[in-house]
C-alpha positions in Angstrom: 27.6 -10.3 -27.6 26.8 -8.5 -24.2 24.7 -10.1 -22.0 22.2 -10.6 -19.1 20.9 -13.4 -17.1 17.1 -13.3 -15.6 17.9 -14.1 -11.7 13.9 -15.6 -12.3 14.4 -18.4 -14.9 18.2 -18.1 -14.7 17.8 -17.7 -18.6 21.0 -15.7 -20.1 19.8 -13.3 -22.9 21.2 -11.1 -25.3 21.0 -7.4 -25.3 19.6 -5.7 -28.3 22.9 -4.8 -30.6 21.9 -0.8 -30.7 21.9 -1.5 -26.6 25.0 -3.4 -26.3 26.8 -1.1 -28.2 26.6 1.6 -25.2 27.8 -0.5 -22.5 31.0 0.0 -20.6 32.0 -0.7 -17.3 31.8 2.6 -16.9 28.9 3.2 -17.9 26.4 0.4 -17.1 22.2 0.3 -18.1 20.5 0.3 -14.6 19.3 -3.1 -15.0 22.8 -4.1 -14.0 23.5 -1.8 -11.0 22.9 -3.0 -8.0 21.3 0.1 -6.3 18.4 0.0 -8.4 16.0 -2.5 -7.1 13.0 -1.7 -9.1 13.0 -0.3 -12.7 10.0 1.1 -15.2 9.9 0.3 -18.6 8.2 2.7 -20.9 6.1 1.0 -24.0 6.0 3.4 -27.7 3.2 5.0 -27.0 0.2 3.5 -28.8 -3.1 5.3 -28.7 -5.8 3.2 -26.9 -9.1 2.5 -28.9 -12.1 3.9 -26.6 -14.4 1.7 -29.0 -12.8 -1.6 -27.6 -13.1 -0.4 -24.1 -8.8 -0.9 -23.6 -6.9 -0.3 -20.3 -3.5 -0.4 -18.9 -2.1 -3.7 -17.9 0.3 -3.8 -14.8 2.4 -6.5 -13.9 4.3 -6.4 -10.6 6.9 -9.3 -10.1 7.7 -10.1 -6.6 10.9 -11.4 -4.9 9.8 -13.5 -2.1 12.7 -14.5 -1.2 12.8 -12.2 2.1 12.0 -12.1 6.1 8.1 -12.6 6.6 8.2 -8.8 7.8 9.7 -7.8 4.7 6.5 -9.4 3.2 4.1 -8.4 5.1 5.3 -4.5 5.0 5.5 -5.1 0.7 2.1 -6.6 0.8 0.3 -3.5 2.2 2.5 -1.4 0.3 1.4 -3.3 -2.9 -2.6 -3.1 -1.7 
């Protein structure tokens, strides 16, 4: 089984067999390339219900572990 390890809880996880099944070293999912720094996940689309007043939900995870320039610059970026 192919697998993955969360550099936030250090947790090592399975990918989904249908996934696995594609990877090669040749040809790896971004999430384990090192040039891609931030990636977008796409949820099925699901049609919100105007009745119960839904909205997208964004969740933005932050390395902090960088120079407090770095930070700073992300921070207003972020805002």
């Amino acid at each position: 089984m192919k697998t993955w390890l969360c550099s936030i809880c250090l947790t090592r996880n399975n990918f989904p067999p249908h996934y696995a099944n594609n990877i090669t070293e040749q040809s790896l999912p971004f999430e384990l390339m090192g040039d891609y720094t931030t990636l977008e996940y796409v949820l099925p689309d699901k049609t919100a219900n105007p009745a119960n007043n839904s909205r997208p939900i964004f969740m933005i995870i932050v390395d902090t572990a960088i120079s407090s320039d770095e930070l700073v610059e992300l921070k207003d970026s972020l805002q």
